[in-house]
PyMOL Python script that loads the backbone (N, CA, C, O; Angstrom):
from pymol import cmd

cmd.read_pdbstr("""\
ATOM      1  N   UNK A   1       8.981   6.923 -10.554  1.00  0.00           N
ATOM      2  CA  UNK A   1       7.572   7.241 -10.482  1.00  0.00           C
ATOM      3  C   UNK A   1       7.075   6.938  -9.075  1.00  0.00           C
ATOM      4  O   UNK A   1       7.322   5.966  -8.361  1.00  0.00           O
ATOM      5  N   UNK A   2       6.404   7.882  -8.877  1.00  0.00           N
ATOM      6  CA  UNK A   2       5.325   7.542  -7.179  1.00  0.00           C
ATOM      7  C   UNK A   2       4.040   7.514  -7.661  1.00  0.00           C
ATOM      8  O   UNK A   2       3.611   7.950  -8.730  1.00  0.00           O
ATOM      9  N   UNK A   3       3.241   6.732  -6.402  1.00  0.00           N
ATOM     10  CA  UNK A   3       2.079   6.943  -6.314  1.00  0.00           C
ATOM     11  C   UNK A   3       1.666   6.856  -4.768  1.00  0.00           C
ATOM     12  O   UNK A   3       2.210   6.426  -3.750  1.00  0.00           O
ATOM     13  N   UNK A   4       0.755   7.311  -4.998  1.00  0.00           N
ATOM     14  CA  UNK A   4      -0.050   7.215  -3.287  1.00  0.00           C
ATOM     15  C   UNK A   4      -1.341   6.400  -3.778  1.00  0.00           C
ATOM     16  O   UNK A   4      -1.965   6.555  -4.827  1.00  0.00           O
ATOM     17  N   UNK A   5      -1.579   5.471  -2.715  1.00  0.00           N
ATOM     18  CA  UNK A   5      -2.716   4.813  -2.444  1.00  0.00           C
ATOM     19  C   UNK A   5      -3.908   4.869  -1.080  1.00  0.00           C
ATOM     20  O   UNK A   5      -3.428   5.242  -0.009  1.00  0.00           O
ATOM     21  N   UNK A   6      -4.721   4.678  -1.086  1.00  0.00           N
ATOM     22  CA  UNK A   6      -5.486   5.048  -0.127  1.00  0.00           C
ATOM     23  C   UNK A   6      -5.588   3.457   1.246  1.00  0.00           C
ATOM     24  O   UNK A   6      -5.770   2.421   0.606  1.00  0.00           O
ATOM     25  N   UNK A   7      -5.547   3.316   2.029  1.00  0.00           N
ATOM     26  CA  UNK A   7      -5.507   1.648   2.692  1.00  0.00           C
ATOM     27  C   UNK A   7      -6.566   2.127   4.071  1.00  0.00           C
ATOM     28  O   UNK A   7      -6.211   2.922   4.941  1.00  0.00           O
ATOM     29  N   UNK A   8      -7.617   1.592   4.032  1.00  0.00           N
ATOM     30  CA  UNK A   8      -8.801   1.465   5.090  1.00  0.00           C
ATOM     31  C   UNK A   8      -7.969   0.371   6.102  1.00  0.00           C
ATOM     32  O   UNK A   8      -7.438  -0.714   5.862  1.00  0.00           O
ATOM     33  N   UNK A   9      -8.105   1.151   7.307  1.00  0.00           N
ATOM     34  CA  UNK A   9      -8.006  -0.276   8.594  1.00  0.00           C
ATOM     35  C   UNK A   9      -6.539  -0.620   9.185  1.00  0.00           C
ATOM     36  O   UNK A   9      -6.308  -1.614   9.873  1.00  0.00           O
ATOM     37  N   UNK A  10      -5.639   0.297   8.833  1.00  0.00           N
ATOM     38  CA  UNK A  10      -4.499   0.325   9.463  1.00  0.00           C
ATOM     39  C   UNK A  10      -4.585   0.960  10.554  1.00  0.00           C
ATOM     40  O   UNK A  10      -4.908   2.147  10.496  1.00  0.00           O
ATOM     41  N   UNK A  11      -4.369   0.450  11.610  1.00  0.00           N
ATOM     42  CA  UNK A  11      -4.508   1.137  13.568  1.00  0.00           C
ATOM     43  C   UNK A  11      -3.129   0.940  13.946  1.00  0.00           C
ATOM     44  O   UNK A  11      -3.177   1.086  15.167  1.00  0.00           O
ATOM     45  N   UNK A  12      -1.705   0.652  13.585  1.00  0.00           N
ATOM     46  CA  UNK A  12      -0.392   0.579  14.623  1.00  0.00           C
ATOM     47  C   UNK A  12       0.247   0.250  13.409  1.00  0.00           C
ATOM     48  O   UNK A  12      -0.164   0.152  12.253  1.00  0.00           O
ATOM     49  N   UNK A  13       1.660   0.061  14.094  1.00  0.00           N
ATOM     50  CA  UNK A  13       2.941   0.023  13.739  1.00  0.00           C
ATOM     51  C   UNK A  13       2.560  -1.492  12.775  1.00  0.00           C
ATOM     52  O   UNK A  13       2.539  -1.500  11.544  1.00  0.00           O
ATOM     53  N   UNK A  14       2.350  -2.404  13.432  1.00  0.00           N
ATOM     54  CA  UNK A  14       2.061  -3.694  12.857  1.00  0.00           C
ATOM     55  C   UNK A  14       1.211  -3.760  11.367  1.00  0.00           C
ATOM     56  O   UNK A  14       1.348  -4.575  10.454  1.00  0.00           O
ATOM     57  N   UNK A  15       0.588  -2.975  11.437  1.00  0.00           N
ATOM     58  CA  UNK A  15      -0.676  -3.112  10.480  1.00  0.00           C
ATOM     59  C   UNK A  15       0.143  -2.500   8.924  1.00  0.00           C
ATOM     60  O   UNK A  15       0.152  -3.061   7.828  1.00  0.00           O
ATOM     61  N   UNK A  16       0.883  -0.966   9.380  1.00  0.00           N
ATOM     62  CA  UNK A  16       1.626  -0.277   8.536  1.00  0.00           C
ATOM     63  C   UNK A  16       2.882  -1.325   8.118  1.00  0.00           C
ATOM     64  O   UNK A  16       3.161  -1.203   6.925  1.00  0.00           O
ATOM     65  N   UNK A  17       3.463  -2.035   8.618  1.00  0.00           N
ATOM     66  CA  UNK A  17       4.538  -3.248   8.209  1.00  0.00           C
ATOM     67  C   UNK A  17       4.020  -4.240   7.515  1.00  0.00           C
ATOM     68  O   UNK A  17       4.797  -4.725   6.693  1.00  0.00           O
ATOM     69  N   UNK A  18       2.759  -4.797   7.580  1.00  0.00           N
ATOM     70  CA  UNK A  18       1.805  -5.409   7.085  1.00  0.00           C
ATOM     71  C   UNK A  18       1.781  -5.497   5.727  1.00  0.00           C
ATOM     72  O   UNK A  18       2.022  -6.393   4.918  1.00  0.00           O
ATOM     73  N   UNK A  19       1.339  -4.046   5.646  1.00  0.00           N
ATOM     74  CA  UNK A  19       0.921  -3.435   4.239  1.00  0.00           C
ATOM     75  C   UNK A  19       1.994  -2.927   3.311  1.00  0.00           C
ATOM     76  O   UNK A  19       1.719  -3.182   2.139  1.00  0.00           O
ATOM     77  N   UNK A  20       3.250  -2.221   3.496  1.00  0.00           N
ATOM     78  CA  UNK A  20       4.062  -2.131   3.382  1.00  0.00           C
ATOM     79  C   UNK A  20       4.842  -3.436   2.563  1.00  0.00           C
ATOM     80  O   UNK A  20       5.117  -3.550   1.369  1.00  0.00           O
ATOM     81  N   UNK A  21       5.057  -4.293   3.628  1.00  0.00           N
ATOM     82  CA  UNK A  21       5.999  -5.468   2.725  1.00  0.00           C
ATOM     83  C   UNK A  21       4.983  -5.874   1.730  1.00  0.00           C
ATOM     84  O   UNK A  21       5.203  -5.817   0.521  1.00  0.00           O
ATOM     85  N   UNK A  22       3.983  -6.243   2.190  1.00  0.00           N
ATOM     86  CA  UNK A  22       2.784  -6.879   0.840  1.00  0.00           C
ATOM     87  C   UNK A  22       3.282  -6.425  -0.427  1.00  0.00           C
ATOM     88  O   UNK A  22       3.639  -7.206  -1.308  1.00  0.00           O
ATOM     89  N   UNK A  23       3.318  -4.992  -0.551  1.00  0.00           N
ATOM     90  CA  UNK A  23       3.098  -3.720  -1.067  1.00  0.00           C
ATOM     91  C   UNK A  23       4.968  -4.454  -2.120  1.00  0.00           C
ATOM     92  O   UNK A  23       5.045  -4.712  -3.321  1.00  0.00           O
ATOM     93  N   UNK A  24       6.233  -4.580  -0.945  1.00  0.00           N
ATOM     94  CA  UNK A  24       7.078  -4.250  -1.527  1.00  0.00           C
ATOM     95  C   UNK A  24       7.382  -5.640  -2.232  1.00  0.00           C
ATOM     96  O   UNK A  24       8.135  -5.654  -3.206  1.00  0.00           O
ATOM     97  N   UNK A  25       6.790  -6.846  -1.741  1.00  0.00           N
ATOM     98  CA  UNK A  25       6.291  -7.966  -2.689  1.00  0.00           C
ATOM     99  C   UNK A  25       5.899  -7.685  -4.265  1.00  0.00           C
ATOM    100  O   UNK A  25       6.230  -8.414  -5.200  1.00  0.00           O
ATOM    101  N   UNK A  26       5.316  -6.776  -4.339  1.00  0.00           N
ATOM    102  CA  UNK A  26       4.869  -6.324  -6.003  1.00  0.00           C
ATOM    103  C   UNK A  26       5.970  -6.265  -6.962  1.00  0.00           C
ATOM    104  O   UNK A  26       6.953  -5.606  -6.622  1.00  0.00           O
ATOM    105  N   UNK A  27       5.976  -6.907  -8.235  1.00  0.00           N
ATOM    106  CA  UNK A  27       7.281  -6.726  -9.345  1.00  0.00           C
ATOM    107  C   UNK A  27       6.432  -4.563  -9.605  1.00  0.00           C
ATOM    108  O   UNK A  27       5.328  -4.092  -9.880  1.00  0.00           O
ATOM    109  N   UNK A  28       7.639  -4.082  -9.333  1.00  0.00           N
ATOM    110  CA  UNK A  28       7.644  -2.872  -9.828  1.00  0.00           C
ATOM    111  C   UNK A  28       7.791  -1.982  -8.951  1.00  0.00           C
ATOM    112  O   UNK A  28       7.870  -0.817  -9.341  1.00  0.00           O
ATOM    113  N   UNK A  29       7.868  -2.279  -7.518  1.00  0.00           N
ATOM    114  CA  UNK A  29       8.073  -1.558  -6.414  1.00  0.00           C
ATOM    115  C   UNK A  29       9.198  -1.836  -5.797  1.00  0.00           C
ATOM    116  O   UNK A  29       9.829  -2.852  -5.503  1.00  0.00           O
ATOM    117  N   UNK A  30       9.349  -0.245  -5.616  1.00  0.00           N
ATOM    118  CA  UNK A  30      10.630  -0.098  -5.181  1.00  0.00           C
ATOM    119  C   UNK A  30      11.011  -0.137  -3.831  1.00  0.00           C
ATOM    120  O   UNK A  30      12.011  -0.659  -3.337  1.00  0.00           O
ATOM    121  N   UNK A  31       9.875   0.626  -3.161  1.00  0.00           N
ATOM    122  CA  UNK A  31       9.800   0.991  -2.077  1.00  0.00           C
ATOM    123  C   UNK A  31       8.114   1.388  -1.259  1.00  0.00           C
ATOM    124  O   UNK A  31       7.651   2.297  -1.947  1.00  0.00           O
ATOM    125  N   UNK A  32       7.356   1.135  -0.399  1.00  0.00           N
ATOM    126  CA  UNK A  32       6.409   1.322  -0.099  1.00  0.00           C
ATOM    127  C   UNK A  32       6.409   2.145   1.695  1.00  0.00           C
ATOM    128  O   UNK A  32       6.574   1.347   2.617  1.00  0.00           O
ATOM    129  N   UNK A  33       6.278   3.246   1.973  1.00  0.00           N
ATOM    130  CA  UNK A  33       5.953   3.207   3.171  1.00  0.00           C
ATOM    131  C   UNK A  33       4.452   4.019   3.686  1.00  0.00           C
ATOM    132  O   UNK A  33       4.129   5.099   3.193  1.00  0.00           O
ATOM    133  N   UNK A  34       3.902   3.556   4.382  1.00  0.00           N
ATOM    134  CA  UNK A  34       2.716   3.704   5.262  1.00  0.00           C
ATOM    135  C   UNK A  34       2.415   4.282   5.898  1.00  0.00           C
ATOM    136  O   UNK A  34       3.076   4.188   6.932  1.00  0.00           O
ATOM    137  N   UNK A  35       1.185   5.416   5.959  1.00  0.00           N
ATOM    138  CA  UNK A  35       1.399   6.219   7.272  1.00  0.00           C
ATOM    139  C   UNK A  35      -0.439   5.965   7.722  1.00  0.00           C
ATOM    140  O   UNK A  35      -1.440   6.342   7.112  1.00  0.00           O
ATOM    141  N   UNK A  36      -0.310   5.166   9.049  1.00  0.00           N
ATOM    142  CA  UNK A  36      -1.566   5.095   9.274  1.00  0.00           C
ATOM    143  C   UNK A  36      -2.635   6.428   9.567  1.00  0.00           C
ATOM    144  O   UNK A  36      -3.798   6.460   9.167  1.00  0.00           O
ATOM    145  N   UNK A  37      -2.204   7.115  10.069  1.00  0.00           N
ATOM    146  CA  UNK A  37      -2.828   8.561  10.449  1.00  0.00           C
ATOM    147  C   UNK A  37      -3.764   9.238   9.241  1.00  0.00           C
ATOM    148  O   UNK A  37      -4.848   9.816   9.165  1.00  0.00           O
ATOM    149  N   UNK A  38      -2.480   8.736   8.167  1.00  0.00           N
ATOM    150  CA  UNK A  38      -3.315   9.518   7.476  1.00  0.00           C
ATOM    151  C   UNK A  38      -3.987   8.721   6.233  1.00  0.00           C
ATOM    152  O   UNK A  38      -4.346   9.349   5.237  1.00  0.00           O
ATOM    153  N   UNK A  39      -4.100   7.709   6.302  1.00  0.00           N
ATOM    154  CA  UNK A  39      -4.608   6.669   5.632  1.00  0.00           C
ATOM    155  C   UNK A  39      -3.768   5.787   4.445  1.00  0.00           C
ATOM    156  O   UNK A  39      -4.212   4.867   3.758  1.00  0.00           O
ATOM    157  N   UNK A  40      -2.804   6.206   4.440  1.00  0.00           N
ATOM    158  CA  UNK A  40      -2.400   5.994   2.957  1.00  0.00           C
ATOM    159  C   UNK A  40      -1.194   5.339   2.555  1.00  0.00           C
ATOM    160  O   UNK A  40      -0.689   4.882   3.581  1.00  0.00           O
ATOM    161  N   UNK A  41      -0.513   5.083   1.593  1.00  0.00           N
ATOM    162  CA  UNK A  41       0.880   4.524   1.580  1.00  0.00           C
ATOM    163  C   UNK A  41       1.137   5.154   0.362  1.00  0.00           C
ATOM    164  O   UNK A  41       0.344   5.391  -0.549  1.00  0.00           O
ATOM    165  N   UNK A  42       2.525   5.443   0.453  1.00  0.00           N
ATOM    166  CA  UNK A  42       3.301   6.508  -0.714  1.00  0.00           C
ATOM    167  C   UNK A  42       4.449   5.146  -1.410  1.00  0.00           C
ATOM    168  O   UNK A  42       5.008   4.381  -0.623  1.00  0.00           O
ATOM    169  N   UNK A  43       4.590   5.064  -2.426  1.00  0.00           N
ATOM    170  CA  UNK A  43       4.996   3.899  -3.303  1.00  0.00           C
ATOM    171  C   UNK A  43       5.956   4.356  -4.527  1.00  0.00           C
ATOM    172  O   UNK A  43       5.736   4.917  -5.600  1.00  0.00           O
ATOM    173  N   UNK A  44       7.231   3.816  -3.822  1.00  0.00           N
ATOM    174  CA  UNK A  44       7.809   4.308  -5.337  1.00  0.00           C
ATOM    175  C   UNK A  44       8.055   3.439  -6.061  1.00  0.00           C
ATOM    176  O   UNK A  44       8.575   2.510  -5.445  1.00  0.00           O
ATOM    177  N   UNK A  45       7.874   3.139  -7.737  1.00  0.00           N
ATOM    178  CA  UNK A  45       8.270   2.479  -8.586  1.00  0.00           C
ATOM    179  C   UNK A  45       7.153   2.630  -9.626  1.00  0.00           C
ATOM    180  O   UNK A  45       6.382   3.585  -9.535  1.00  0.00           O
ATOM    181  N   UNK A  46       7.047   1.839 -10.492  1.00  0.00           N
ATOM    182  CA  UNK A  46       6.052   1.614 -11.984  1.00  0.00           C
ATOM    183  C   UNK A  46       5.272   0.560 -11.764  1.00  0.00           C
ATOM    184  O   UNK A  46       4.875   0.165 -12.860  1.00  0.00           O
ATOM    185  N   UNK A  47       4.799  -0.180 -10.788  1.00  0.00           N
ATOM    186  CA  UNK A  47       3.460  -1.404 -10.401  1.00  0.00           C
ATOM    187  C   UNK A  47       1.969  -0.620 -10.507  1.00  0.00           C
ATOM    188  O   UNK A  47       1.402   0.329  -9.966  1.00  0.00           O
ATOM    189  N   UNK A  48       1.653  -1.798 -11.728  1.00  0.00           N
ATOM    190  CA  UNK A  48       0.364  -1.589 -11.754  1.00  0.00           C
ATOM    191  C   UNK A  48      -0.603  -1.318 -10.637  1.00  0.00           C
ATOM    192  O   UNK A  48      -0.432  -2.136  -9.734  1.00  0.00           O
ATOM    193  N   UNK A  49      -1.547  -0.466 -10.387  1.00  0.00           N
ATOM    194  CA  UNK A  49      -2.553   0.235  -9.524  1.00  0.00           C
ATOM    195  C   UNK A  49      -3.413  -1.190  -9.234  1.00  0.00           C
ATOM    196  O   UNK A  49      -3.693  -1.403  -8.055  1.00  0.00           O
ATOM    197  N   UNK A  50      -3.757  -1.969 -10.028  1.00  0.00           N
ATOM    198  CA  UNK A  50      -4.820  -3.189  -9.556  1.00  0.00           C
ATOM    199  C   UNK A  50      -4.341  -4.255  -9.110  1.00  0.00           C
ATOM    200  O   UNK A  50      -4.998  -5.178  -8.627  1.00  0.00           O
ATOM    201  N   UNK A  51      -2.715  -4.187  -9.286  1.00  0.00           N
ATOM    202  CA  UNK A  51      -1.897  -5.451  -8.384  1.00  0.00           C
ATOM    203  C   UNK A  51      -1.637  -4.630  -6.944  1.00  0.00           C
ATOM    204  O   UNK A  51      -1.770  -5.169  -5.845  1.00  0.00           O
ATOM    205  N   UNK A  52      -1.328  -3.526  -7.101  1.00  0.00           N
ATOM    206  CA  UNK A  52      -1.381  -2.861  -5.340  1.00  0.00           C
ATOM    207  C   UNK A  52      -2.525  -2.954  -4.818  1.00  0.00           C
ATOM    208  O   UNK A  52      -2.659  -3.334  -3.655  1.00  0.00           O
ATOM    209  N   UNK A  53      -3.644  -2.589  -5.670  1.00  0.00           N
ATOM    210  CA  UNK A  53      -4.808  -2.804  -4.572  1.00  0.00           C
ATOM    211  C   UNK A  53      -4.859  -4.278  -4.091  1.00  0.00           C
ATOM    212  O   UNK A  53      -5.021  -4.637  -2.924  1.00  0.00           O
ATOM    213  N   UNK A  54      -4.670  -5.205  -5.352  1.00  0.00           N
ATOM    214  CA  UNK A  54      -5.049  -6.532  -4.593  1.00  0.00           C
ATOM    215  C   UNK A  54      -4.270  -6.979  -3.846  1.00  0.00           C
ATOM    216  O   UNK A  54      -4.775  -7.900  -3.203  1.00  0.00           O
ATOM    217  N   UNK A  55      -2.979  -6.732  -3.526  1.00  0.00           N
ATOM    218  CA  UNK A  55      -2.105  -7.122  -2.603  1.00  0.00           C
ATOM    219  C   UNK A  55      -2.397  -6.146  -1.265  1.00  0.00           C
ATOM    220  O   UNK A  55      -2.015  -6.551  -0.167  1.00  0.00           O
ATOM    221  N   UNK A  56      -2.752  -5.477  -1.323  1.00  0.00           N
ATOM    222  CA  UNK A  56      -3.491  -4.935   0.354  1.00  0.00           C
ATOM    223  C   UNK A  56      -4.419  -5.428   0.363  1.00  0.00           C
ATOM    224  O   UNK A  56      -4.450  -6.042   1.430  1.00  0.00           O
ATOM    225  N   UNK A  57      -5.504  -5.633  -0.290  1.00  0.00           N
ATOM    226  CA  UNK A  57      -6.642  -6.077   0.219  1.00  0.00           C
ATOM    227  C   UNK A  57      -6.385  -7.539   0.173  1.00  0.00           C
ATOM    228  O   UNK A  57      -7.419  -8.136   0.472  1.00  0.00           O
ATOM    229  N   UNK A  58      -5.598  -8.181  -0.036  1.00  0.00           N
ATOM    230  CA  UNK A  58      -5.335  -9.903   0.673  1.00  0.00           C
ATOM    231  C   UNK A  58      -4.518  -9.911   1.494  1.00  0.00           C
ATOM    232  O   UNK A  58      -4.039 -11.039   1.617  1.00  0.00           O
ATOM    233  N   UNK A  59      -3.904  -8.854   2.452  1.00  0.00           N
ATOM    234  CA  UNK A  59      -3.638  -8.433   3.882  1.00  0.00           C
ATOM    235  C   UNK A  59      -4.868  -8.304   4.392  1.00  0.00           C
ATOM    236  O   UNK A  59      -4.772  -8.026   5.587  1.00  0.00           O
ATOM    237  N   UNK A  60      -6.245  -8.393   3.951  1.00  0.00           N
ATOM    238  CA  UNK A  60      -7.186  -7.893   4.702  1.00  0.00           C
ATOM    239  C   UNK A  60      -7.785  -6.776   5.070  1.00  0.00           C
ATOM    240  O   UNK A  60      -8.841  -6.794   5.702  1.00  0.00           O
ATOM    241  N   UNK A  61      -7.033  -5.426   4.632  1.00  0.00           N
ATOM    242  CA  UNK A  61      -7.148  -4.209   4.304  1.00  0.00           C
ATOM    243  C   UNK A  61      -7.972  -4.047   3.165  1.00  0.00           C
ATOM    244  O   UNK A  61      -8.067  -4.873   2.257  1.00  0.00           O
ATOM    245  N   UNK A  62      -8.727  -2.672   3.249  1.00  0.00           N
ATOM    246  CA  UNK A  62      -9.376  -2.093   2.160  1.00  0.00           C
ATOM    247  C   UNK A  62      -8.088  -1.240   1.004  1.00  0.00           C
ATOM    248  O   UNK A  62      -6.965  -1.181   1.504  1.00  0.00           O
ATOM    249  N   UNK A  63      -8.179  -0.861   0.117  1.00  0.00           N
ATOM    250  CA  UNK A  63      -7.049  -0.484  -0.442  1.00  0.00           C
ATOM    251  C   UNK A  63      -8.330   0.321  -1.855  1.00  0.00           C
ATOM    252  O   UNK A  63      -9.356  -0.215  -2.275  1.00  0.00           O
ATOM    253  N   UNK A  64      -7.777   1.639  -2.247  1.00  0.00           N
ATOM    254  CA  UNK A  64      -7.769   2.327  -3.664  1.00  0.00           C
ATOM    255  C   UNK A  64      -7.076   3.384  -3.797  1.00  0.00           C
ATOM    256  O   UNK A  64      -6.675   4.113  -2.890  1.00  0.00           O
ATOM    257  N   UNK A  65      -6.860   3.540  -5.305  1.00  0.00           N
ATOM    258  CA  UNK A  65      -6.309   4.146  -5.901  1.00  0.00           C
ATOM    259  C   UNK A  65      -7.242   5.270  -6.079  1.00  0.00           C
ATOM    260  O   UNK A  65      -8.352   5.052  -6.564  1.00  0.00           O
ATOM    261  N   UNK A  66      -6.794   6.753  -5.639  1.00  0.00           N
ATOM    262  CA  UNK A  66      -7.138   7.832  -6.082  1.00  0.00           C
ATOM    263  C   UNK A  66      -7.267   8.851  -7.228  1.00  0.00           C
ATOM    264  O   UNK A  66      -6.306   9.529  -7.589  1.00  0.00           O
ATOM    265  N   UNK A  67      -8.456   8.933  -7.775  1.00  0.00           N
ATOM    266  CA  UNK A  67      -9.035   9.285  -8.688  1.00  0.00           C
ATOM    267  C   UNK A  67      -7.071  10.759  -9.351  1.00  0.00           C
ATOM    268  O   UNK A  67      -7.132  11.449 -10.368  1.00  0.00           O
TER     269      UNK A  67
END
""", "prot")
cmd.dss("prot")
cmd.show_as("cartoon", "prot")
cmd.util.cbc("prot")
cmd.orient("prot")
């Protein structure tokens, strides 16, 4: 299973690694990668949507899940 998430406030390489490991910290993820440009991070595995958001946003990032 994938999902895409939305992440406010990523500007560089650093920020996308940031969010990313947070991300691959989660029980249910497989894999997380980041693309600042275009806002978002693509996520593969079965982790709940409200443990990804809260694990970006305690990187300090804004973070949601798209409707």
């Amino acid at each position: 299973m994938s999902r895409t998430i939305t992440v406010e406030g990523m500007s560089c390489e650093h920020c996308e690694r940031t969010v990313e490991e947070a991300l691959e910290d989660v029980d249910g993820v497989a894999r997380a990668r980041a693309d600042r440009a275009a806002g978002e991070v693509k996520i593969e595995g079965a982790a709940d949507p409200d443990r990804l958001v809260a694990a970006v946003e305690d990187t300090g990032y804004g973070a949601s899940v798209p409707a």
